[in-house]
N, C-alpha and C positions, 0 to 999 in steps of 0.2 A: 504494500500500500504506500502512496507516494507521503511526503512529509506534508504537501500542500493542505492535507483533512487529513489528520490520521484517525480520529474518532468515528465510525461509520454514524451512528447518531449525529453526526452536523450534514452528512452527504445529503446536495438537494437530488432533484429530480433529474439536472441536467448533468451534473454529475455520476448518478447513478447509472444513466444512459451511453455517457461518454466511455465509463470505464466498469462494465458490465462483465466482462472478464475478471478483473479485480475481484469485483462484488463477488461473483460466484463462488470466486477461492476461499472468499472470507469467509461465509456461511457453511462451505461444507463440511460434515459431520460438526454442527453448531456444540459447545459446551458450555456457552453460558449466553444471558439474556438482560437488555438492558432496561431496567424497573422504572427508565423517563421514556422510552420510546418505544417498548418492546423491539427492539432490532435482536436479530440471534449473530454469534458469530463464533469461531474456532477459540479466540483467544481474549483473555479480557480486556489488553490496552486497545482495542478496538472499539469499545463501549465506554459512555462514559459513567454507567452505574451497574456496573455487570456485575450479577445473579449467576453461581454455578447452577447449570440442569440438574435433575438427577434422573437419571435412567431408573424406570420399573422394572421389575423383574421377572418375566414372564411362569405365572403358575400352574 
């Protein structure tokens, strides 16, 4: 993710658009969530109130 936004929580719309590749990298297999924007993403300096997930366990 470049220095210019590092918080995906500040990314607008035109941003999101532009660098849509980034985005996807961010989010995949999310582990944690951020409690001002709900954004999900891999790691927490990418959010700026990030929530670890907890995975269920399937019974």
């Amino acid at each position: 993710m470049g220095d210019d936004v590092k918080r995906m929580c500040k990314w607008t719309r035109k941003k999101l658009q532009k660098d849509l590749s980034t985005f996807s990298e961010a989010v995949k297999d999310p582990q944690f969530v951020c409690t001002k924007c709900i954004r999900i993403a891999n790691t927490k300096k990418k959010l700026c109130m990030p929530v670890a997930l907890t995975k269920k366990s399937k019974k």
